[in-house]
C-alpha positions as CSV (number, residue, x, y, z in Angstrom):
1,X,97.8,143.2,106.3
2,X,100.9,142.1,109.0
3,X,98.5,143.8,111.9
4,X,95.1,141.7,111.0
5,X,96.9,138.1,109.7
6,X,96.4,136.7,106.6
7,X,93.2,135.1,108.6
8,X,91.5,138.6,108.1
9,X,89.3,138.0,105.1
10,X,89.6,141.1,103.2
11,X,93.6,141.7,103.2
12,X,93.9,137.4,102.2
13,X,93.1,137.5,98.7
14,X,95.0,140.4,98.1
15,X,98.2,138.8,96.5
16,X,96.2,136.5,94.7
17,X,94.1,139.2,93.3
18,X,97.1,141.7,92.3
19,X,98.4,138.7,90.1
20,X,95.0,138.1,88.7
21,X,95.0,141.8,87.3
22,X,98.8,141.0,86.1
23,X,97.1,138.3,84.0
24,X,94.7,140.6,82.8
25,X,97.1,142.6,81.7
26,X,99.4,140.2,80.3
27,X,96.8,138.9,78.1
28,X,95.8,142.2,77.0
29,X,99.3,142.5,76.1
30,X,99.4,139.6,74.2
31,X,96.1,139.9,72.4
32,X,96.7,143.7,71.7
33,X,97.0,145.2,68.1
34,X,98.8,148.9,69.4
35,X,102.9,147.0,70.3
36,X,104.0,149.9,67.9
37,X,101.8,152.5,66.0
38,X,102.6,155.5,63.8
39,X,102.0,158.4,65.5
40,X,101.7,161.4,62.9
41,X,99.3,161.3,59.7
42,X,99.5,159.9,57.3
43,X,98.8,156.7,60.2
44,X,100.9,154.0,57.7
45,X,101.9,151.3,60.6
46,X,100.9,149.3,63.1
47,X,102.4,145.8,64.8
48,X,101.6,143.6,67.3
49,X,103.3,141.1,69.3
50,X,102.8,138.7,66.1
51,X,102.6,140.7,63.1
52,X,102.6,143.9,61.4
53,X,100.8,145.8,59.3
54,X,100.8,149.0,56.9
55,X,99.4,150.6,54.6
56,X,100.4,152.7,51.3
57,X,97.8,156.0,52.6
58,X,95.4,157.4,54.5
59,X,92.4,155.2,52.7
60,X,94.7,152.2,52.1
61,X,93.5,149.0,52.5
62,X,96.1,147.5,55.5
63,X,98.5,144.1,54.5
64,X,100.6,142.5,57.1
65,X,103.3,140.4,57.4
66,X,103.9,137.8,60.4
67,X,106.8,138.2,62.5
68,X,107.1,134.9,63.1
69,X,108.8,135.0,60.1
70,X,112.0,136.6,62.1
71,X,114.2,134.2,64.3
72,X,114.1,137.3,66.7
73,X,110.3,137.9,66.2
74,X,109.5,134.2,67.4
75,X,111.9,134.5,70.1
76,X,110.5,137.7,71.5
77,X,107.1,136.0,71.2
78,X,108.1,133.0,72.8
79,X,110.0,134.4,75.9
80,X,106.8,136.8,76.9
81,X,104.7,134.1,76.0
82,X,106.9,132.3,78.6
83,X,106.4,134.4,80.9
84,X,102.8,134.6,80.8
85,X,102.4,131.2,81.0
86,X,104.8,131.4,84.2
87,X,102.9,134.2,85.4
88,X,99.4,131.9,85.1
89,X,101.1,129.3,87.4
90,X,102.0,131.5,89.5
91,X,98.2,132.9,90.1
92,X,96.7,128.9,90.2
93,X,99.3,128.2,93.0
94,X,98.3,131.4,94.7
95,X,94.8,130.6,95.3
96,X,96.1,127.3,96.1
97,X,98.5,128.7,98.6
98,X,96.0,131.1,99.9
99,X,92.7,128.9,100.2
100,X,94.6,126.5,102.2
101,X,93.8,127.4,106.1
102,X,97.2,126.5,107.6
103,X,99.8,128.6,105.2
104,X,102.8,126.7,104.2
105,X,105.1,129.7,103.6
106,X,108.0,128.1,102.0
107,X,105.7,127.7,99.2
108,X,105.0,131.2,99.5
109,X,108.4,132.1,98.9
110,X,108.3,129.3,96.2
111,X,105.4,131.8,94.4
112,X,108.0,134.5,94.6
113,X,111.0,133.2,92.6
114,X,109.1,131.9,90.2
115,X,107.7,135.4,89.6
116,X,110.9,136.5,89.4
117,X,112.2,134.1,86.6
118,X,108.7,135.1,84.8
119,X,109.9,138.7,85.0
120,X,113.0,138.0,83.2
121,X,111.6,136.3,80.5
122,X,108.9,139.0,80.3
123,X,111.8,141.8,80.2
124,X,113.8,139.4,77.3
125,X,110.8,139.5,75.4
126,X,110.1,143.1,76.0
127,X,113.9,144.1,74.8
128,X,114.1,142.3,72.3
129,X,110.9,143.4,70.5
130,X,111.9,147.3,70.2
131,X,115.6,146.8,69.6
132,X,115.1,143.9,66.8
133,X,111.9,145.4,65.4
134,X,113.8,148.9,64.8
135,X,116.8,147.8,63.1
136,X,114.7,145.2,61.2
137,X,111.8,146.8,59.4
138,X,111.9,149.6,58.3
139,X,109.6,152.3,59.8
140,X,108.4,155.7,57.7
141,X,107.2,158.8,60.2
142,X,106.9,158.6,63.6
143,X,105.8,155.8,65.6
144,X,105.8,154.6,68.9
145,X,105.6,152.1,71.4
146,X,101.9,151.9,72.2
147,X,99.5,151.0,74.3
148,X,99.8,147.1,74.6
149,X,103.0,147.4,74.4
150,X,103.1,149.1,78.1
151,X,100.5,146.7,79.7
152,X,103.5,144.2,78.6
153,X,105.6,146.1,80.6
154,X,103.2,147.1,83.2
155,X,102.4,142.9,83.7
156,X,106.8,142.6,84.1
157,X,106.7,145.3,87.0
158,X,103.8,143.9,88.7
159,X,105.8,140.5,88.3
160,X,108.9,141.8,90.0
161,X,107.0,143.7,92.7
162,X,105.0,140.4,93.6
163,X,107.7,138.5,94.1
164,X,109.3,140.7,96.4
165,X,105.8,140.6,98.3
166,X,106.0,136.6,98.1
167,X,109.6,136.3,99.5
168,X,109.1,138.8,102.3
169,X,105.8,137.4,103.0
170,X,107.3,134.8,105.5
171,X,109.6,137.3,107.3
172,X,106.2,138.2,108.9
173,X,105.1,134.5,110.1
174,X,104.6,135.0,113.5
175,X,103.1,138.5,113.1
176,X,100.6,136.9,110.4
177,X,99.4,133.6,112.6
178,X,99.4,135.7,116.0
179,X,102.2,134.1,117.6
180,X,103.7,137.4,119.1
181,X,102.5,138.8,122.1
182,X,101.1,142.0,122.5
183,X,103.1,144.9,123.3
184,X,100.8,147.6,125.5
185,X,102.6,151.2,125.4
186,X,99.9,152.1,128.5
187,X,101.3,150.6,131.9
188,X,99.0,151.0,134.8
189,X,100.5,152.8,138.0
């Protein structure tokens, strides 16, 4: 990508597009029913970010209860959902920042710490789910974290990784609009 310049049009829209999967992700997070499933039969329980649900048996008709009902299940809803929301500005200021054709890279570096302050309430969310769901309701079996439960953390990694892309992004200013002169390692005689 630094050899080409962001002028080379497949390697440009590569930020922007690796924090429109992180998006993806994030709202698969947030839409998913599988934040914490049982693991072993009888399969009694299931939560999401927003509420959760059992049931008596294996046939049982499932009833669920909102977590929003919990101080600490409407913050952990509220800092991810934070996040997310950070997250979404930070993609629409990415295309922004990318469509433009002379790059302002302080603004660049602007993207990147606000991914990271996404990333930590992503994280808060993300800790405080597991911890106060665990102590709070009380689980029968096995369960586990599940599936949505790592895209949630899968869409905080790819937050923290992009911002580090963001902020370094400028290091590379010359390199990216050509303003270096070429080094040749063949000299003729």
């Amino acid at each position: 990508m630094v050899k080409y310049g962001l002028d080379y049009t497949r390697c440009r829209w590569i930020l922007p597009l690796l924090l429109g999967i992180g998006v993806i992700f994030g709202i698969i997070a947030l839409a998913g029913r599988g934040w914490l499933e049982s693991q072993t039969l009888p399969y009694v329980h299931r939560a999401s970010l927003w509420q959760s649900c059992r049931r008596p048996d294996q046939g049982g008709e499932w009833t669920c209860e909102s977590l929003m009902g919990y101080a600490w299940g409407r913050a952990a809803a509220a800092t991810y959902l934070v996040g997310f929301i950070l997250l979404v500005i930070c993609f629409a200021l990415a295309i922004i920042a990318f469509a433009i054709d002379t790059l302002r890279f302080n603004f660049i570096r602007g993207i990147g710490g606000l991914l990271f302050v996404a990333a930590v309430f992503s994280i808060m969310g993300l800790v405080i789910y597991p911890v106060k769901f665990s102590t709070e309701i009380e689980l029968t079996g096995i369960n586990m974290f599940s599936w949505a439960y790592g895209f949630g953390w899968t869409t905080a990694i790819m937050e923290i990784c992009l911002g580090f892309f963001f902020c370094c992004l400028p290091n590379y200013e010359d390199q990216i609009l050509g303003n270096v002169k070429p080094t040749y390692f063949y000299s003729s005689p």
